[in-house]
N, C-alpha and C positions, 0 to 999 in steps of 0.2 A: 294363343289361348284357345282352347278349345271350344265349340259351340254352346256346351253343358254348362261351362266357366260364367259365357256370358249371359245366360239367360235369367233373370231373379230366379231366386229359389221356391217362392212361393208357385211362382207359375213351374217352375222342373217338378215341384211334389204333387200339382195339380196333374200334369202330365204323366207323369210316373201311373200316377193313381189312374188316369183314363187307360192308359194303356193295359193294367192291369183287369180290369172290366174290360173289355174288350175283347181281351184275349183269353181270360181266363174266368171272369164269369165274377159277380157281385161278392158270391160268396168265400173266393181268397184276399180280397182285397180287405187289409189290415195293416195298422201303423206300420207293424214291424214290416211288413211287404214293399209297404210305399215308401219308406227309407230307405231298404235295400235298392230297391228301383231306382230312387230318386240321386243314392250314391252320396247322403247324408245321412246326420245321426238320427238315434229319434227322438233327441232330446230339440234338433234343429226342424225335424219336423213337429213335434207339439207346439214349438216358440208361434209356428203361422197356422198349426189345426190342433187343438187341445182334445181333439176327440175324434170319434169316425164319424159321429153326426158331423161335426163343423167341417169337416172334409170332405164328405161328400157334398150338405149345401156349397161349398167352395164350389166345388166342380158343377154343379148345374149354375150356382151364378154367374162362372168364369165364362161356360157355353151360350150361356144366355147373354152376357156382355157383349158376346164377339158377336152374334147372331144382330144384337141390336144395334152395335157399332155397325154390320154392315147396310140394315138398311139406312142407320142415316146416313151414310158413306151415299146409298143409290137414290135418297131425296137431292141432299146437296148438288149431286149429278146433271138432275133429270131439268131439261132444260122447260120442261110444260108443268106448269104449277096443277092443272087438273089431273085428278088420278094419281099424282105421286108416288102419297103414300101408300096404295094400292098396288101400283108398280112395284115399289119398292119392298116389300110384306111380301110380294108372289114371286119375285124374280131371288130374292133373298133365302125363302122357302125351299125354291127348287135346286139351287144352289148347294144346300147343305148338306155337310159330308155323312157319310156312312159311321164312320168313327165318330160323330155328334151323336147323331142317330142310339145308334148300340151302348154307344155311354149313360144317355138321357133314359133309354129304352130301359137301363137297369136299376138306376137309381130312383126312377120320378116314383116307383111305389113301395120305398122305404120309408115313409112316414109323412104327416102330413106338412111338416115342416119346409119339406123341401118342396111342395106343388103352392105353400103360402107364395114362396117369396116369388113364383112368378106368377099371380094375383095382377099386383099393381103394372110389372109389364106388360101383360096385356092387356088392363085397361088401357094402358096409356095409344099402345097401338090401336087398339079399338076407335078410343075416341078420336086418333088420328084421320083411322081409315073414315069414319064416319063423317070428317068434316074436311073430305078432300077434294069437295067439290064436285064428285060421282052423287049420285043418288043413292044415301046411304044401306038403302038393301041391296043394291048391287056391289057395292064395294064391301058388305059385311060377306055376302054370297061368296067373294073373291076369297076374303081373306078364311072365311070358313072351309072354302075348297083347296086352298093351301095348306090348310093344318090338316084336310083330309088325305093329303096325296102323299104331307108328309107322316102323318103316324101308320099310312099303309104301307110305307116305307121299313120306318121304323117299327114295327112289329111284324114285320112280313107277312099282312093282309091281303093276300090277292092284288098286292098292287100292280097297276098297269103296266104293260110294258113301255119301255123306253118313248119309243114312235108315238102309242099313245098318250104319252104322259105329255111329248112337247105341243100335241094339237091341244093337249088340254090349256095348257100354260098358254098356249099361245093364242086359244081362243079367250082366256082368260083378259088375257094381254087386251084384244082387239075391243072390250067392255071398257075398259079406264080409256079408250081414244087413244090410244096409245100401239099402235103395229109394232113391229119389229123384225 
């Protein structure tokens, strides 16, 4: 069985569609594209996206699920309860792929629907980082310098190069008591 075979379909037509954006830019991506891509019909793509709105919120939910899965992946980990979630928020940050990046980068301002539904994920992180046992302006600092490093990523802002990016993380790092 092929790779394609086994993967849900939901998740293959979310794929289809990232990689479509990606490579070819917000404005080819359509039903009829993401089933060819996807290598189903479109009547098997409507059954899981009835629209291009619900497809695309899929695709920033989908990204934002795995983003969130992996920091609680790097709480559960982290054998120092102080700082955790701070760690976890900036190592998770720096981590993330370029194909997250450029997908998120095209979608987040097609409407305001899809910057709603990540609202309550960052409060939730928020209130995380705020009560990890850091001094919550330093752990907000953290996670605010995370989302900086990573939308200068993702819009290609002048982001720092490589070298600098890891003193930055890493002096980040040294703030939650946490070296590495």
């Amino acid at each position: 069985m092929s790779e394609t075979n086994k993967t849900p379909k939901r998740i293959q037509v979310l794929m289809a569609a990232s990689k479509i954006v990606k490579e070819l830019g917000l404005e080819h991506l359509t039903l009829d594209a993401v089933a060819k891509e996807a290598g189903i019909s479109k009547g098997g793509l409507l059954y899981h996206f009835p629209t291009k709105d619900a497809l695309i919120l899929g695709m920033v939910q989908e990204l934002t699920n795995r983003f969130s899965t992996e920091v609680d992946q790097k709480v559960k980990e982290d054998r120092k309860e102080k700082g955790k979630w701070s760690r976890a928020y900036l190592e998770a940050t720096a981590n993330s792929s370029n194909d997250m990046n450029s997908v998120l980068a095209a979608v987040l301002f097609t409407g305001p629907s899809v910057v709603e539904g990540l609202h309550e994920q960052y409060k939730t992180w928020q209130k995380n980082i705020e009560n990890d046992g850091l001094n919550p302006v330093h752990s907000t600092i953290i996670r605010l310098v995370a989302d900086g490093l990573w939308f200068t990523d993702m819009f290609g802002l002048a982001p720092p190069d490589d070298d600098l990016k890891k003193k930055i993380i890493h002096e980040l790092t040294n703030w939650t008591g946490e070296v590495k």
